[in-house]
N, C-alpha and C positions, 0 to 999 in steps of 0.2 A: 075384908075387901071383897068384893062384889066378882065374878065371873070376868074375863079381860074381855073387852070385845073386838067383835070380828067383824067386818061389814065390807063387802067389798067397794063402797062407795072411799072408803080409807087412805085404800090402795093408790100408791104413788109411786110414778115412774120418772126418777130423777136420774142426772149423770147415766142415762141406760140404764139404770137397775131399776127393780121392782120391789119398794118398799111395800109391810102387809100393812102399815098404817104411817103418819110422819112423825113418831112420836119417838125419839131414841136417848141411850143413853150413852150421857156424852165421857170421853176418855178420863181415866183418874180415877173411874171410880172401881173400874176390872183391870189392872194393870199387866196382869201377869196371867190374862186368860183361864182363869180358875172358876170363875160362875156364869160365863156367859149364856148357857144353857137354862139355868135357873132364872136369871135375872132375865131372860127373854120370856120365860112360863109370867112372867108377872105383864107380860102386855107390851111389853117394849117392839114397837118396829125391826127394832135393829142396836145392836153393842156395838160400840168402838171402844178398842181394847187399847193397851199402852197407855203410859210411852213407852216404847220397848227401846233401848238399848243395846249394840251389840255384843258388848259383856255386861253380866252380871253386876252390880253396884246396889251397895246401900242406901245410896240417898244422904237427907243432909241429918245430923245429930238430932234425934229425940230431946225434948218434944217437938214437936212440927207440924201440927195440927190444932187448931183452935177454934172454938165454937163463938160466934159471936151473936147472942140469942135476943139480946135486947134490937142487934139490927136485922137477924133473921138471915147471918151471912156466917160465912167459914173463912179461915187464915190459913192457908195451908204453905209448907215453904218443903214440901216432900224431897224435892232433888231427883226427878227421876228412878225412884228406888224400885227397881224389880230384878227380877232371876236372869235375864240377859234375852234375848231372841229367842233361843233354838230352845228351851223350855216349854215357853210358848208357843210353837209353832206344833210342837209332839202332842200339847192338850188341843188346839185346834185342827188336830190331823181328824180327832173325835166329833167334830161336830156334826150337829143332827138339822139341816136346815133351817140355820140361825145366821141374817145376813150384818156382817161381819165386817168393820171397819179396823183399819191397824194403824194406829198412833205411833209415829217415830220419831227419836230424836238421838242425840249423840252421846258418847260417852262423858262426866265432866271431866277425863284427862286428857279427852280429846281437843287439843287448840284448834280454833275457829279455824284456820287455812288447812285443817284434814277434817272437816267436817262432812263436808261429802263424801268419803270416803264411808263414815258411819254410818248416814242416812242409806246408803249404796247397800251398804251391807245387809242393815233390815231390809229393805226393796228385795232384794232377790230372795231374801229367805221366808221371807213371809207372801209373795208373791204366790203361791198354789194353796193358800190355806185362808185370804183375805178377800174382800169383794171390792172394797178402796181402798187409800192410802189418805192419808192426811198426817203430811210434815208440820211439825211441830218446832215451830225457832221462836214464839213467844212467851214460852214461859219463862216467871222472872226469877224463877231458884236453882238453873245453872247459872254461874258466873260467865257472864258477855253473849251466852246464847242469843239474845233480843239483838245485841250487832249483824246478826244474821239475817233481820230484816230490812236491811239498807237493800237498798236498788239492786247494787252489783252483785253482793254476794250472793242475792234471794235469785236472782237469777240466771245464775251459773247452777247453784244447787237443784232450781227446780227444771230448768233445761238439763241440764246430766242426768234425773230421775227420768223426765217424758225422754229423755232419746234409748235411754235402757229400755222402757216400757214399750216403745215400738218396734223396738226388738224382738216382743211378744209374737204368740199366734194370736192369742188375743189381751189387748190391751184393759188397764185399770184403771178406773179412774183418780187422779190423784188431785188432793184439795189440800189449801195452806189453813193454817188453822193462825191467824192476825190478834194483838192483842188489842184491847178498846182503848190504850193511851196513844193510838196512833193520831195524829195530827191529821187534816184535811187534805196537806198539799199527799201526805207519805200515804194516804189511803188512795188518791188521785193512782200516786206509785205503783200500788199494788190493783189498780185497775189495768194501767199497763203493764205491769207481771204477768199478769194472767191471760191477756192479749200475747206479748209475747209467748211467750212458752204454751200457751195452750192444753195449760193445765184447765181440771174440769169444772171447778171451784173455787169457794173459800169455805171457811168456820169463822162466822162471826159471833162470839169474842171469846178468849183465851180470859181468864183471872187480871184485874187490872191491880196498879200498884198506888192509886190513887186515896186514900183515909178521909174524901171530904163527908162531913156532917159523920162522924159515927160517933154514937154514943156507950158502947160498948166498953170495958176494961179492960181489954185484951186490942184493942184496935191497933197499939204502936207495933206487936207484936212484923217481926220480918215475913214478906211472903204475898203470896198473890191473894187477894181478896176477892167473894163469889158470892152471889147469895144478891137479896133481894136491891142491895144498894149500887149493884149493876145494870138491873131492869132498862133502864131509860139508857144511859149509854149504849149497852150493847143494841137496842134497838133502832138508837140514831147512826150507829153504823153501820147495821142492816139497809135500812133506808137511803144512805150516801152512797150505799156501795151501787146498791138496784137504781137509783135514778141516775146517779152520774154515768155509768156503765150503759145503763140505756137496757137494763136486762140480759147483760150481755152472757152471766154466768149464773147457774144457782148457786145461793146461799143459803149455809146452815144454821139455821139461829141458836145461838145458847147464850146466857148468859142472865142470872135471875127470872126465872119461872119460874113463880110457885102458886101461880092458877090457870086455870083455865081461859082467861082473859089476858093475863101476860102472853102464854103462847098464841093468840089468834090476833092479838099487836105485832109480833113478830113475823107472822105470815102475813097481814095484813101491809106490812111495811118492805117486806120482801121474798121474805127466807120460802124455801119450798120446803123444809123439813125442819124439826126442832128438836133439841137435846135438854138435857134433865141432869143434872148434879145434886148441887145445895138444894133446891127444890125439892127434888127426892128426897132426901136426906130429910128434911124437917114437916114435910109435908103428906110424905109419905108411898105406899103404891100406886093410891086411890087419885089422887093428882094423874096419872095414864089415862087410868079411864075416864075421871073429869076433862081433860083435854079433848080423847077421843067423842065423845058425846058431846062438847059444844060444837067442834068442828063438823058433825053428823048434822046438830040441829042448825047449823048456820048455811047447809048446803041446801037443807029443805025447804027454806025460808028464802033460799035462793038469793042471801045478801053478800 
């Protein structure tokens, strides 16, 4: 793989931070803050870490991850499995100016009506060691977790995070992270989520649980689906999000990238910044700097 590059024409200043390129990698794949360091030396903008947890948890029974190579996609049904919070909070006490996103979501013993509690918990403890937050209630391998994105609840949870976060000297930006089987009217919803509570974001799209057209053997397999057979979805939720809103929030695009023209459809349809999974995964490092050098050549050309 080629040198990562550096350009300050790159540089993006979203949510008040200051991206060194828009090119990151999206949560799942550093769960337990153990390579962010590394995995930034390869050219990454920026790591979002978690889902963290406030205890410790396995996750769901082995095996739980699936390659699905004929679609160019993954099955993953992990469960939240990492070391719990305060593990990771000790490896990012270490870090060396690597800007730093924190994934969180709840324990699966935790029943939905003390969820916030959970969420609360990661919030403060990860709060001197992160640069966002991005709450996590659509993954679809806790059980009921995705009920968390109804109207009421998503909004009591993300109103109790922004009222703690004001309590800051200085405040974080915190962004919901939406799955792509949301409906039109329930995306409408989370325009007004966002409106109310005055969080800084979204994460457009979380693993969808939808199996249309795969041709793959492992397709029935349980779990959220990722990879190139999201491309188009998650992108028309970028798009729904930006023009019905009116631009009212940035959006973080992820969801099937694995070139360099997937990601500048995603900018192009809304997202100010983009994340990297499956795409990594199958495509490789070289996929960063492919991203970074079209977005270089498309600024020159002035289109």
């Amino acid at each position: 793989m080629q040198k990562p590059i550096q350009d300050k024409r790159l540089e993006r200043e979203v949510f008040g931070l200051k991206f060194k390129n828009p090119v990151g990698l999206a949560a799942g794949f550093d769960k337990d803050a153990k390579m962010f360091q590394e995995l930034s030396n390869l050219g990454f903008g920026f790591i979002e870490i978690g889902t963290l947890t406030p205890k410790p948890q396995d996750g769901n029974p082995k095996k739980r991850l699936f390659r699905l190579k004929e679609d160019a996609a993954i099955i993953n049904r992990m469960g939240f499995n990492n070391g719990g919070v305060d593990a990771a909070v000790e490896r990012l006490r270490k870090n060396k100016n690597v800007l730093i996103g924190g994934n969180i979501g709840k324990n699966k013993v935790t029943p939905n009506e003390n969820a916030v509690e959970d969420y609360t918990i990661c919030f403060e403890k990860l709060f001197p060691v992160v640069d966002y937050f991005v709450v996590n209630v659509s993954s679809p391998n806790t059980p009921n977790l995705r009920e968390l994105q109804d109207k009421e609840p998503l909004t009591k949870l993300l109103s109790t995070l922004q009222e703690l976060n004001l309590t800051k000297k200085k405040h974080k930006p915190i962004l919901l992270k939406i799955a792509p089987d949301l409906t039109d009217e329930q995306l409408l919803d989370i325009i007004d989520i966002v409106k109310i509570t005055k969080i800084a974001g979204v994460i457009a799209t979380n693993t969808t649980i939808s199996r249309e057209n795969l041709i793959s053997e492992n397709k029935t397999e349980m779990g959220g689906l990722s990879g190139k057979p999201l491309t188009k979805r998650s992108t028309e939720v970028i798009k729904f999000l930006s023009e019905k809103s009116g631009k009212a929030f940035p959006i973080i695009g992820v969801g099937g990238i694995h070139s360099a023209e997937d990601a500048l459809e995603k900018l192009e349809a809304g997202a100010s910044l983009v994340q990297l999974y499956t795409g990594f995964v199958y495509e490789g490092p070289q996929l960063i700097n492919d991203i970074n050098t079209a977005i270089l050549r498309k600024s020159v050309v002035g289109a």
